[in-house]
Each structure stands twice: as structure tokens, then as C-alpha cells.
Backbone and ligand atoms as CSV (ligand in chain L), in Angstrom:
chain,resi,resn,atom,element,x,y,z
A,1,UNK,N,N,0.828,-1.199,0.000
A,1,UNK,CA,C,0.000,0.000,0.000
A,1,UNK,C,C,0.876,1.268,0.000
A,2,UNK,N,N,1.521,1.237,1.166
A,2,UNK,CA,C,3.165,2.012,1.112
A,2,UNK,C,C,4.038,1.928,0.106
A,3,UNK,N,N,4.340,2.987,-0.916
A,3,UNK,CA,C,5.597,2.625,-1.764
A,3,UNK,C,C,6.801,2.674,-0.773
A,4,UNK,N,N,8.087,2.194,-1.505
A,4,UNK,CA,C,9.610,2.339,-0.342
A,4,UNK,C,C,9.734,3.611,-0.203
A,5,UNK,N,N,9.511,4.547,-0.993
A,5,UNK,CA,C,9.679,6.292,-1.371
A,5,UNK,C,C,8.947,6.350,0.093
A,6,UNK,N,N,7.408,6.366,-0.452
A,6,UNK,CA,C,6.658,6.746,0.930
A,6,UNK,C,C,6.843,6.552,2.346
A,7,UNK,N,N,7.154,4.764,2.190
A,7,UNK,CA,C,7.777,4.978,4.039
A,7,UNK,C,C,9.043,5.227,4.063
A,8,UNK,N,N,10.118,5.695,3.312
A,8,UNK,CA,C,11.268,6.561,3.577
A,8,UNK,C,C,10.888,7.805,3.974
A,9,UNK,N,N,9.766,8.321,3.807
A,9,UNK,CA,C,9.596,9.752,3.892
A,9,UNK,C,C,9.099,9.685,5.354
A,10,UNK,N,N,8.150,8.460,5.244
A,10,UNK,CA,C,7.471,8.847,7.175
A,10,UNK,C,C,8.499,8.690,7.972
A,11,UNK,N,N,9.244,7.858,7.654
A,11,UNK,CA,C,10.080,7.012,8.472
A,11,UNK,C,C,11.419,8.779,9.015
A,12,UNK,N,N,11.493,9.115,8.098
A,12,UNK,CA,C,12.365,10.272,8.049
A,12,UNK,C,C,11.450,11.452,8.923
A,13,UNK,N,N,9.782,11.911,8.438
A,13,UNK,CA,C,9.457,12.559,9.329
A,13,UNK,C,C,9.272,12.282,10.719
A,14,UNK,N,N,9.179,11.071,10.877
A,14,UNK,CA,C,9.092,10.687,12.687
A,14,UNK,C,C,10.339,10.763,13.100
A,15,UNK,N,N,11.159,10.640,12.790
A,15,UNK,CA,C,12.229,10.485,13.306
A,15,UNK,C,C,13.316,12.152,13.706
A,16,UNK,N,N,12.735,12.610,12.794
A,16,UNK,CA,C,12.619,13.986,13.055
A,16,UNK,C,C,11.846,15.042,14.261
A,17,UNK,N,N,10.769,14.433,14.272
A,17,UNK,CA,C,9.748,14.895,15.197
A,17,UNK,C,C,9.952,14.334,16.551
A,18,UNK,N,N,10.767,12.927,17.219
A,18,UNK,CA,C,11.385,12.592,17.538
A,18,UNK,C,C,11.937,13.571,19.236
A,19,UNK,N,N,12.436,14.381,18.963
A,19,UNK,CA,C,12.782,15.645,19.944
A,19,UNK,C,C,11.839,16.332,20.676
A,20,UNK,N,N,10.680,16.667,19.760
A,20,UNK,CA,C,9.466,17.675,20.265
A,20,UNK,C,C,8.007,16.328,19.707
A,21,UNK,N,N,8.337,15.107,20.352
A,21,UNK,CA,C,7.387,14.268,20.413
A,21,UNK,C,C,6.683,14.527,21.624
A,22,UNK,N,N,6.538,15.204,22.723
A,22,UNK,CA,C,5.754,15.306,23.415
A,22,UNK,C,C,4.919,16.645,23.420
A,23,UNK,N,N,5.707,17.912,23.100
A,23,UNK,CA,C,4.465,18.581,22.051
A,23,UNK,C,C,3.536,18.390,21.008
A,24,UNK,N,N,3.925,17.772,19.931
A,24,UNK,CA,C,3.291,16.667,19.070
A,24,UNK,C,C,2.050,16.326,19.448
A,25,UNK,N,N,2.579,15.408,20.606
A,25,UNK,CA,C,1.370,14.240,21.037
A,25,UNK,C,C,0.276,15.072,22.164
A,26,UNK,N,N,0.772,16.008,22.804
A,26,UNK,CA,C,-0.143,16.454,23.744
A,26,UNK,C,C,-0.779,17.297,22.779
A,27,UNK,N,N,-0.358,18.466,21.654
A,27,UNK,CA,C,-1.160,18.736,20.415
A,27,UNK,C,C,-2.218,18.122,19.673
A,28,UNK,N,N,-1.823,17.010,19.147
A,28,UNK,CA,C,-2.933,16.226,18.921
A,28,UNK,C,C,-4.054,15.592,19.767
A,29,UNK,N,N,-3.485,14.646,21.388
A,29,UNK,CA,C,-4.494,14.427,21.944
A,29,UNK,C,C,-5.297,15.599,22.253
A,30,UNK,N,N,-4.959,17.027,22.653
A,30,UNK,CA,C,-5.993,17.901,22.940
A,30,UNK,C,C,-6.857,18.099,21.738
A,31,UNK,N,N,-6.238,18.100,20.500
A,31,UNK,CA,C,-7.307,17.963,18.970
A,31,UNK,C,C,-8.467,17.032,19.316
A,32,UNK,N,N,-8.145,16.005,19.712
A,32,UNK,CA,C,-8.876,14.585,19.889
A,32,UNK,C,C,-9.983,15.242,20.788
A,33,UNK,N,N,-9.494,15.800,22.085
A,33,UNK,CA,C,-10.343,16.317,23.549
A,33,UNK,C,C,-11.546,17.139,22.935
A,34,UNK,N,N,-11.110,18.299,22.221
A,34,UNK,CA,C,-11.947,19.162,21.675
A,34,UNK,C,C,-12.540,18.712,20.207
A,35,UNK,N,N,-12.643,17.657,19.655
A,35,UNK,CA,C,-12.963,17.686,18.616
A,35,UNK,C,C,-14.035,16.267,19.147
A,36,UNK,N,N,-13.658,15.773,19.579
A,36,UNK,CA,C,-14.358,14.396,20.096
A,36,UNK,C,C,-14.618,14.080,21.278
A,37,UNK,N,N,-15.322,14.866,21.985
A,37,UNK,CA,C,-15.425,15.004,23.255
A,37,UNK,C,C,-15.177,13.610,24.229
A,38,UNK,N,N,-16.225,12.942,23.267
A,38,UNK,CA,C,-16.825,11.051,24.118
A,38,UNK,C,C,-14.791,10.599,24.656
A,39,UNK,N,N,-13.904,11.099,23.697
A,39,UNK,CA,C,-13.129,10.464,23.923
A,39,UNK,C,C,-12.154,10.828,25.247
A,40,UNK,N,N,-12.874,11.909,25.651
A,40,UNK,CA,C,-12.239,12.183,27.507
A,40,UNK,C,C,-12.443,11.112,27.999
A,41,UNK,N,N,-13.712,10.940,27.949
A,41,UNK,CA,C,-13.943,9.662,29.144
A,41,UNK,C,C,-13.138,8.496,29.682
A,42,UNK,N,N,-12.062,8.079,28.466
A,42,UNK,CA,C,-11.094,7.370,28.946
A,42,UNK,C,C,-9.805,7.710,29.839
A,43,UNK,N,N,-9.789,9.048,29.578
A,43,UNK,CA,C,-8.842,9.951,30.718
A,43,UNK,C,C,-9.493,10.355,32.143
A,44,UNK,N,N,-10.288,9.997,32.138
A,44,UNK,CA,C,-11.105,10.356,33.674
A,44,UNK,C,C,-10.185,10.254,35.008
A,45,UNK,N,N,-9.222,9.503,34.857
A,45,UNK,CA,C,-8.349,9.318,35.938
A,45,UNK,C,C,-7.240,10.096,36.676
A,46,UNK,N,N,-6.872,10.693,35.113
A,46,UNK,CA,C,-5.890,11.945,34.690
A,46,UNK,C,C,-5.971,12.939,34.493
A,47,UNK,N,N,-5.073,13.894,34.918
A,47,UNK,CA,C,-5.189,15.685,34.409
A,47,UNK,C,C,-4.485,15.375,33.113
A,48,UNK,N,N,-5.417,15.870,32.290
A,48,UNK,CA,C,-4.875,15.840,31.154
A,48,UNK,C,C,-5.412,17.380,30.198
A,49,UNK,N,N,-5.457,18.189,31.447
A,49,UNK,CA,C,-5.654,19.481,30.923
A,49,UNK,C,C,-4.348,20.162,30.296
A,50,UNK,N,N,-4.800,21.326,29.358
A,50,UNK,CA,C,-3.545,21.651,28.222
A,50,UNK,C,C,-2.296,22.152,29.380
A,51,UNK,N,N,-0.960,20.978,29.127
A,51,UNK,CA,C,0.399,21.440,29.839
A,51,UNK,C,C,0.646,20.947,30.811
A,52,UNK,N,N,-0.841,19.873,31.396
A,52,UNK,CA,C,-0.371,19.021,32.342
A,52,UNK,C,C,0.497,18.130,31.544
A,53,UNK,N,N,1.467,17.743,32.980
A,53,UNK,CA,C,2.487,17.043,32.916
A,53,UNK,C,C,1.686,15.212,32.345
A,54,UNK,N,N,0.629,14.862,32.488
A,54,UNK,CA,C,-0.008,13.440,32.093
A,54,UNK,C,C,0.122,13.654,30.508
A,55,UNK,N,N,-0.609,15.004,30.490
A,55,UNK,CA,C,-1.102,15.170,28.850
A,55,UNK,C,C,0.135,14.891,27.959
A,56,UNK,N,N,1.786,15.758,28.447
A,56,UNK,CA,C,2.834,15.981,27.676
A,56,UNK,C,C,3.534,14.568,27.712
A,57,UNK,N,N,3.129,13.372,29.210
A,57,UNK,CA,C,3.793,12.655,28.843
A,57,UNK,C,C,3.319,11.197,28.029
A,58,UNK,N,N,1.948,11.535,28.133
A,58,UNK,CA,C,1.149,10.603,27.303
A,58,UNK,C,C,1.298,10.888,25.818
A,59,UNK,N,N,1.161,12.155,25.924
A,59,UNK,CA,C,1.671,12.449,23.863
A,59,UNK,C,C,2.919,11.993,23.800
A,60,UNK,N,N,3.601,11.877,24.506
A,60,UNK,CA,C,4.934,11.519,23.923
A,60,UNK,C,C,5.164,10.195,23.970
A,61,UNK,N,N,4.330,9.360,24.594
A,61,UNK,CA,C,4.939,8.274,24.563
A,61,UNK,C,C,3.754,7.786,23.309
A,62,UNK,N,N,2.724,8.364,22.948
A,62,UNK,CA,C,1.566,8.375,21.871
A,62,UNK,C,C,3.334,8.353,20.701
A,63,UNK,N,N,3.322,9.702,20.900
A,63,UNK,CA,C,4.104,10.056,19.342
A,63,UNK,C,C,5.590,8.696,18.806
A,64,UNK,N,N,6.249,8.693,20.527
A,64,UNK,CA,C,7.179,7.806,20.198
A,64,UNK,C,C,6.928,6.194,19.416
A,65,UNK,N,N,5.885,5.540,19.942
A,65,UNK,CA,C,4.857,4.328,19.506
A,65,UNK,C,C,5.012,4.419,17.846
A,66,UNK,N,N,4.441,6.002,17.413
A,66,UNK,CA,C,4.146,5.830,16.017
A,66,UNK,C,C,5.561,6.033,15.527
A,67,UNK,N,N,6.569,6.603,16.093
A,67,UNK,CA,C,7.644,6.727,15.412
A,67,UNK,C,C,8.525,5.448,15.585
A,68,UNK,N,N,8.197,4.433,16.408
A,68,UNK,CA,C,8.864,3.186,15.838
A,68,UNK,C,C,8.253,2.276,15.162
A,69,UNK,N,N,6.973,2.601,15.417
A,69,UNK,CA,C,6.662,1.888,13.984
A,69,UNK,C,C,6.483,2.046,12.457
A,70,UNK,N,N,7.034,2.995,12.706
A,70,UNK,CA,C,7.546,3.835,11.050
A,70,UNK,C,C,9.047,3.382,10.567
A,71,UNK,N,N,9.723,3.021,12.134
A,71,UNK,CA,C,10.977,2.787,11.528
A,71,UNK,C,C,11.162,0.959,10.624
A,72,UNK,N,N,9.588,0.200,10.896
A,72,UNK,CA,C,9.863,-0.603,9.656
A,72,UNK,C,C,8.540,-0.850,9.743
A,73,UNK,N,N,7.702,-0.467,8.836
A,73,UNK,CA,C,5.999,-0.438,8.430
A,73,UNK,C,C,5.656,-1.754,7.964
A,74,UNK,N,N,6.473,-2.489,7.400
A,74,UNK,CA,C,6.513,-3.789,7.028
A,74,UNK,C,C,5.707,-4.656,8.151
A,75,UNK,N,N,6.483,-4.341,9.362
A,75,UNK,CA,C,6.436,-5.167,10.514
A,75,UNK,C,C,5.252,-4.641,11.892
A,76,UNK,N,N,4.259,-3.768,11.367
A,76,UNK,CA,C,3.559,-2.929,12.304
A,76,UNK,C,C,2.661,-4.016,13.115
A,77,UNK,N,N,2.530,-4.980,12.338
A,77,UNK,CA,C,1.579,-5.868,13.478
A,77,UNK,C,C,2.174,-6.660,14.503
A,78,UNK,N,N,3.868,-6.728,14.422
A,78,UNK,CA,C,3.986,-6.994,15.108
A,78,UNK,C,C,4.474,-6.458,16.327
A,79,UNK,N,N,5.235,-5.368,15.596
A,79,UNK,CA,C,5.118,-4.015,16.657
A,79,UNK,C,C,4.253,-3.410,17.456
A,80,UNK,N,N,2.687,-3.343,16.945
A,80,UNK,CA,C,1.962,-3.067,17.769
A,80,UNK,C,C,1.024,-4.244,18.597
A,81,UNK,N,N,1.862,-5.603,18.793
A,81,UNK,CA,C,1.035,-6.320,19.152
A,81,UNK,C,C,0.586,-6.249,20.685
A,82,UNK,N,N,1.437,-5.581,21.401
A,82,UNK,CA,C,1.268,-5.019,22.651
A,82,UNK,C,C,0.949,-4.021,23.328
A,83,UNK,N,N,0.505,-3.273,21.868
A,83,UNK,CA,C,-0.256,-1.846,22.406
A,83,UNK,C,C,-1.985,-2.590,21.809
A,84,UNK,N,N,-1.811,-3.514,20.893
A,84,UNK,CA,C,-3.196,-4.099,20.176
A,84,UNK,C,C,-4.091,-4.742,21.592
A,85,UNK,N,N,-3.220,-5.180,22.503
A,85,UNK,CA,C,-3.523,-5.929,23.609
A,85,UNK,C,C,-4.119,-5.178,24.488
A,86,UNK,N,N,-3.207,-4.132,25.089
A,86,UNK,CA,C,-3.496,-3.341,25.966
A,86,UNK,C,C,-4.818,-2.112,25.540
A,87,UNK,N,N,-4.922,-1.882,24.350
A,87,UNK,CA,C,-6.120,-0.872,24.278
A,87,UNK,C,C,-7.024,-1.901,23.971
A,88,UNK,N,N,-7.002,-3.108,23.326
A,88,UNK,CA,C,-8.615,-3.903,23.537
A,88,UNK,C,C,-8.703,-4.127,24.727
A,89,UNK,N,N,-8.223,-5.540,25.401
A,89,UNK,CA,C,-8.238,-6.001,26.335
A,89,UNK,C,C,-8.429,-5.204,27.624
A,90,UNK,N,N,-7.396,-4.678,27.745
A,90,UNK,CA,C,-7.130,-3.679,29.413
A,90,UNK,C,C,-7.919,-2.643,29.380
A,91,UNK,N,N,-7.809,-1.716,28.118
A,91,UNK,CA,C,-8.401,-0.144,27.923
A,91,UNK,C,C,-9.774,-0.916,28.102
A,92,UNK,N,N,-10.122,-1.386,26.838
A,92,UNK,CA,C,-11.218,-1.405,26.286
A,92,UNK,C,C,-11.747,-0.342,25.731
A,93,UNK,N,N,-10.471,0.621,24.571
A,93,UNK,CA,C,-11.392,1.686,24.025
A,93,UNK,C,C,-11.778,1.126,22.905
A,94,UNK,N,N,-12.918,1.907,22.649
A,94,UNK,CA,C,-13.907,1.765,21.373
A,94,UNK,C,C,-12.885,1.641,19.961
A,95,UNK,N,N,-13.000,0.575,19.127
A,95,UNK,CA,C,-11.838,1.078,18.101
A,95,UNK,C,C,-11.911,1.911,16.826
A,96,UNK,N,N,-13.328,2.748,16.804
A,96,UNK,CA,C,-13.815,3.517,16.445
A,96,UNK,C,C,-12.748,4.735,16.403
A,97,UNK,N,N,-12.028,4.980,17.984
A,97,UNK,CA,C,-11.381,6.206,18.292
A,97,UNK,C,C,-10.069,6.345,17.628
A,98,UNK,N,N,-9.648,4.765,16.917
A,98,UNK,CA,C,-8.049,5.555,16.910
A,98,UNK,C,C,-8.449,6.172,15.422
A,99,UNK,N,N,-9.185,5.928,14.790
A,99,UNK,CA,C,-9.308,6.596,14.037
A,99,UNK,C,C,-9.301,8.731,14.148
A,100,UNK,N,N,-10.001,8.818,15.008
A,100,UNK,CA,C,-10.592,9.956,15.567
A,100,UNK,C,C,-8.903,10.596,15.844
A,101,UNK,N,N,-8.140,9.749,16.505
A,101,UNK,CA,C,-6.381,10.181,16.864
A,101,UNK,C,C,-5.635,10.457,15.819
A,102,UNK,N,N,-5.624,9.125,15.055
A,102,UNK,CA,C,-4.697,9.577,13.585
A,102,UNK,C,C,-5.145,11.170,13.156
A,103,UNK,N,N,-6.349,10.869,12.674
A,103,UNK,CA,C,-7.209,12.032,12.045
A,103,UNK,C,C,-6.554,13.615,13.151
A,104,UNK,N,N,-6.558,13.670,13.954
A,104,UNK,CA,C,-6.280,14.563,14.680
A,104,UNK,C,C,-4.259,14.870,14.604
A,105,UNK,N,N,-3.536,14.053,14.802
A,105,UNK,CA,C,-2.710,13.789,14.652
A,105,UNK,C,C,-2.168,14.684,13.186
A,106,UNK,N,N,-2.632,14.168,12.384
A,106,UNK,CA,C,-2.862,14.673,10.828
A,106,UNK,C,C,-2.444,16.354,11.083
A,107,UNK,N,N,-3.813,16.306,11.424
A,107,UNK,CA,C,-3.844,18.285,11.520
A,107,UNK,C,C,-2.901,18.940,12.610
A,108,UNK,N,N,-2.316,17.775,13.362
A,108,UNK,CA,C,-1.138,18.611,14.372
A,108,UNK,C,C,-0.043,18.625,13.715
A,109,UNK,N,N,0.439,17.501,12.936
A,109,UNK,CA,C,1.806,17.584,12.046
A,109,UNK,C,C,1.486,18.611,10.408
A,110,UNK,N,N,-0.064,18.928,10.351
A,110,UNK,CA,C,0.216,19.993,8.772
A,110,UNK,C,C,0.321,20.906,9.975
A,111,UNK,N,N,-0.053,21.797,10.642
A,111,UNK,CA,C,-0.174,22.751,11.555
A,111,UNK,C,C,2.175,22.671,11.865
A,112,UNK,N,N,2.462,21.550,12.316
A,112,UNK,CA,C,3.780,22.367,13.231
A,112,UNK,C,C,4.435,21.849,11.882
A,113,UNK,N,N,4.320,21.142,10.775
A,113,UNK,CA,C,5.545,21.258,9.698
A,113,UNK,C,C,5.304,22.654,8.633
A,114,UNK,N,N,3.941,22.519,8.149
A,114,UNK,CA,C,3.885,23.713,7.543
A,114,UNK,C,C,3.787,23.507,6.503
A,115,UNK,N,N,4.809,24.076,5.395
A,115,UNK,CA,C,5.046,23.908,3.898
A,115,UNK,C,C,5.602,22.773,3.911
A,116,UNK,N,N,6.872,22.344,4.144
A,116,UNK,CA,C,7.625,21.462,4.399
A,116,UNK,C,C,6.177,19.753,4.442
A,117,UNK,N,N,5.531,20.323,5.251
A,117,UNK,CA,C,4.353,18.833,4.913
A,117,UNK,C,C,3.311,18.931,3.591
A,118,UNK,N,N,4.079,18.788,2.732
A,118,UNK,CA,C,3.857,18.740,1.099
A,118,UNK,C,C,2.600,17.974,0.857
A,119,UNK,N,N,2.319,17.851,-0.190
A,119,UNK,CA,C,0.600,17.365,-0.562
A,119,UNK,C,C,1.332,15.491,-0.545
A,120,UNK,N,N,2.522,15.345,-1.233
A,120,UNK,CA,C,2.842,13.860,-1.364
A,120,UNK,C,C,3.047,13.647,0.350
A,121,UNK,N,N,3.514,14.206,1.239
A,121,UNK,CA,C,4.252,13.730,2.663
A,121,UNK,C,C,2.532,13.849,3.191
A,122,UNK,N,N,1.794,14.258,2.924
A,122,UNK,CA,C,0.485,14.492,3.801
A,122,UNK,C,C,-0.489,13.053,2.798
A,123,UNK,N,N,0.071,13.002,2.024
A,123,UNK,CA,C,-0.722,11.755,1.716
A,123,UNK,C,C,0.002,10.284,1.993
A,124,UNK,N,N,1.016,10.180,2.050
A,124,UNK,CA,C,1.557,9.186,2.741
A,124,UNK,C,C,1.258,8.574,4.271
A,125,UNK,N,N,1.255,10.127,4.765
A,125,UNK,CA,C,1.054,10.312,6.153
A,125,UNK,C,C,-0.618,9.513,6.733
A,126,UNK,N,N,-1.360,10.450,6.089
A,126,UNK,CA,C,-2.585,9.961,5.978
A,126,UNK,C,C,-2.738,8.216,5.605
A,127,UNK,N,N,-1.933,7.519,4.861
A,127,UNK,CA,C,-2.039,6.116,4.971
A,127,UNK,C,C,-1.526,5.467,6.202
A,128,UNK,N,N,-0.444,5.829,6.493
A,128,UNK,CA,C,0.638,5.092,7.558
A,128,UNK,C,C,-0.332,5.198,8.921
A,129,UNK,N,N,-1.049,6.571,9.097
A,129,UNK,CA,C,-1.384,6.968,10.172
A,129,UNK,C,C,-2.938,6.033,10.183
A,130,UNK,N,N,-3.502,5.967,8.852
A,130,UNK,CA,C,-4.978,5.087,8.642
A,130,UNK,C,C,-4.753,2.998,8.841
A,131,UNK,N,N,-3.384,3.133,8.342
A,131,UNK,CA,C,-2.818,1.570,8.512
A,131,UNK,C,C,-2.497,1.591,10.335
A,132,UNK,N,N,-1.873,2.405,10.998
A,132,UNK,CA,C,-1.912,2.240,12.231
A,132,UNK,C,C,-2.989,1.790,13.421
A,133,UNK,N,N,-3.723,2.953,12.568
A,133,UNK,CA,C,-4.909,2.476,13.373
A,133,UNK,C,C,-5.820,1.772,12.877
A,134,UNK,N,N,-5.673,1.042,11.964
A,134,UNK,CA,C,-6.385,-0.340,11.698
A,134,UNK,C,C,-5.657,-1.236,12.244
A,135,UNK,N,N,-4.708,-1.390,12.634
A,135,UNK,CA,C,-3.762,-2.618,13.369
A,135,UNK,C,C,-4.137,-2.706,14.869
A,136,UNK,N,N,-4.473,-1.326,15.200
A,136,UNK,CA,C,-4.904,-1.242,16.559
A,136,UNK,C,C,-6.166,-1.966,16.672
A,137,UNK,N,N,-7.093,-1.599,16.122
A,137,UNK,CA,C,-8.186,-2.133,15.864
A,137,UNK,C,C,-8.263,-3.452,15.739
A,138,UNK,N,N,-7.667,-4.330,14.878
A,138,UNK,CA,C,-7.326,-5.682,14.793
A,138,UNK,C,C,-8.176,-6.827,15.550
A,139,UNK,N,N,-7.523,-6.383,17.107
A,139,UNK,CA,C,-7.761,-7.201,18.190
A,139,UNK,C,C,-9.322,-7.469,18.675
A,140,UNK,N,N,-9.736,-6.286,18.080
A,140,UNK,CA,C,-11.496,-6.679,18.230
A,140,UNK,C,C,-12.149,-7.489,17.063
A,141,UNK,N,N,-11.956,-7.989,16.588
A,141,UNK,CA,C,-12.727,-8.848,15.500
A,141,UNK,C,C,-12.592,-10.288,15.922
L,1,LIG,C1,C,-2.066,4.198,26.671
L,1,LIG,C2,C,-0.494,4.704,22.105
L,1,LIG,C3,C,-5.034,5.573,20.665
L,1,LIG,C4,C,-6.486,5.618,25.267
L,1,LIG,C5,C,-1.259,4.240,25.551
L,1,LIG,C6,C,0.186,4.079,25.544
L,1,LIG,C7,C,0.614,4.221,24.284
L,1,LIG,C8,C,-0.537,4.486,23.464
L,1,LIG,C9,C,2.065,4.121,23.766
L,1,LIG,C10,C,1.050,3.828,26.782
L,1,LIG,C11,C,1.256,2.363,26.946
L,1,LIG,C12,C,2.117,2.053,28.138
L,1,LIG,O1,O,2.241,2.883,29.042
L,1,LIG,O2,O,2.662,0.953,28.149
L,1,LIG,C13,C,-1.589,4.971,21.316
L,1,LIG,C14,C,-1.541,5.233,19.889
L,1,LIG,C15,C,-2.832,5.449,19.482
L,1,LIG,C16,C,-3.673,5.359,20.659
L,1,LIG,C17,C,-0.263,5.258,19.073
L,1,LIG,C18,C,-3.402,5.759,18.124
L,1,LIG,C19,C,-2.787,6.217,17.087
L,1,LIG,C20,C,-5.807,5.716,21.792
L,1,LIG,C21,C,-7.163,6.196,21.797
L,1,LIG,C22,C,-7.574,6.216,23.102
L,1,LIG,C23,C,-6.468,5.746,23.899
L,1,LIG,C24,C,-7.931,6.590,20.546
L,1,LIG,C25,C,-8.889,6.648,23.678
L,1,LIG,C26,C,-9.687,7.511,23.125
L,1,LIG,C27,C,-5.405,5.246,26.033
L,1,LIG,C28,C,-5.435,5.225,27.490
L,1,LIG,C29,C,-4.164,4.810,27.896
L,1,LIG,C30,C,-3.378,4.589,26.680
L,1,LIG,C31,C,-6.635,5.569,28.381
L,1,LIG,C32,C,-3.680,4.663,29.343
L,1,LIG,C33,C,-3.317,6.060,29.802
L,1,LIG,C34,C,-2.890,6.165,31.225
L,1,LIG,O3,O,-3.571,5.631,32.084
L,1,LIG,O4,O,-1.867,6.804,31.440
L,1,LIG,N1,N,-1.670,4.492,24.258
L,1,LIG,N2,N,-2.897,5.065,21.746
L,1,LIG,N3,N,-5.415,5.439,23.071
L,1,LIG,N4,N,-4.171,4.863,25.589
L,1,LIG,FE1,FE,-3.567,4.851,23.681
């Protein structure tokens, strides 16, 4: 689905993003907060208001997740077979939502790359990030 071009390119933007992965990720999950409300409810436990320390360190460990599994896309199911576990099984979130994340995600990386996130890098992106979270998903069927 990925050409080699294409995941050279994600593989290169995560790895980049890499440094300021916990701005990133607390960026996007607050996209998620305000755009999809239902999906607080799984944070109920946590301050995960904008700059808490939960929010910055949950995005980052959000952002780091996707940036190793960029570093070989080939292999994402098996990479995520332990996050596939833990959000069916343990979470039990809806798998409706990671969709709702990628999607959010999306608009945090055109927002902090800018020009630089080109119409080809935003359509790549948009797969890797739509293949992710179908892998997540997986575990419920
Ligand atoms: C935990 C990644 C989507 C809810 C985690 C963790 C990671 C992660 C890496 C930490 C695991 C650990 O500590 O071992 C991702 C990625 C997603 C995604 C990459 C999609 C692209 C979602 C969605 C929700 C969600 C859509 C709910 C709307 C949670 C919750 C936790 C968690 C509640 C536990 C948080 C805590 O108690 O600190 N996720 N996740 N995740 N995730 Fe996700």
C-alpha cells in the first residue's frame, strides 16, 4: 500500500519529530479532547488538561509508539502487538477512536511542519497513520 519512497519519507518525518514528540502528542491528543469530546472519558483518571504534565507525557509516549513503527511499516503488526492488547483487552477503548487520533494527529503535524508537509508527505502520512490504526483495531474482531 506504502511505496519504499513513501515509508522513507514517514520514516524520516518521525524520526525527526522525535525531539518535540511530546508537544506533538499532547497537540494532537488535545485535537482529539476538543474535537471528540466522548473520547475524555477514557482519561477520567488523569489531568490531562492543556500542559499538564499526564497530557505531555502521554503524547509523547503516543508520538514515540508511532515513530517506531515507522521505523519498519513492514512489521507494524507486530510491533503493535502489545499496544493491540493493551487498548482492547485492558483499555477497552472503542476502536472507532483511533481513528478519531490519527485524524487529529494529521492536523497537528500539517499545523507544526507547515510547507515542508507537502501534498505527497500528507498523503503518505494519511495512509501510515490510517494503517496504524487499523492494526490497533485488529484485536477486536
Ligand atoms: C495508553 C499509544 C489511541 C487511550 C497508551 C500508551 C501508548 C498508546 C504508547 C502507553 C502504553 C504504556 O504505558 O505501556 C496509542 C496510539 C494510538 C492510541 C499510538 C493511536 C494512534 C488511543 C485512543 C484512546 C487511547 C484513541 C482513547 C480515546 C489510552 C489510554 C491509555 C493509553 C486511556 C492509558 C493512559 C494512562 O492511564 O496513562 N496508548 N494510543 N489510546 N491509551 Fe492509547
Amino acid at each position: 500500500m506504502l511505496s519504499k519512497k513513501e515509508k522513507d519519507l514517514i520514516k524520516e518525518i518521525w524520526e525527526r519529530l522525535t525531539p518535540v514528540a511530546a508537544e506533538i502528542g499532547a497537540d494532537a491528543l488535545l485535537r482529539m479532547f476538543a474535537s471528540y469530546p466522548g473520547t475524555k472519558t477514557y482519561f477520567s483518571h488523569v489531568d490531562i488538561s492543556p500542559n499538564s504534565s499526564h497530557l505531555l507525557s502521554h503524547g509523547k509516549k503516543i508520538v514515540l509508539a508511532i515513530a517506531e513503527g515507522a521505523q519498519d511499516i513492514s512489521q507494524l503488526t507486530v510491533t503493535l502487538a502489545p499496544l493491540q492488547t493493551l487498548h482492547a483487552y485492558q483499555l477497552r477503548v472503542d476502536p472507532r477512536n483511533f481513528k478519531l487520533l490519527s485524524h487529529s494527529m494529521l492536523v497537528s503535524l500539517a499545523c507544526y511542519l507547515g510547507d515542508e508537509f507537502t501534498p505527497v508527505a500528507h498523503a503518505a502520512m494519511d495512509k501510515y497513520l490510517s494503517a496504524f490504526a487499523a492494526v490497533l483495531a485488529e484485536k477486536y474482531r
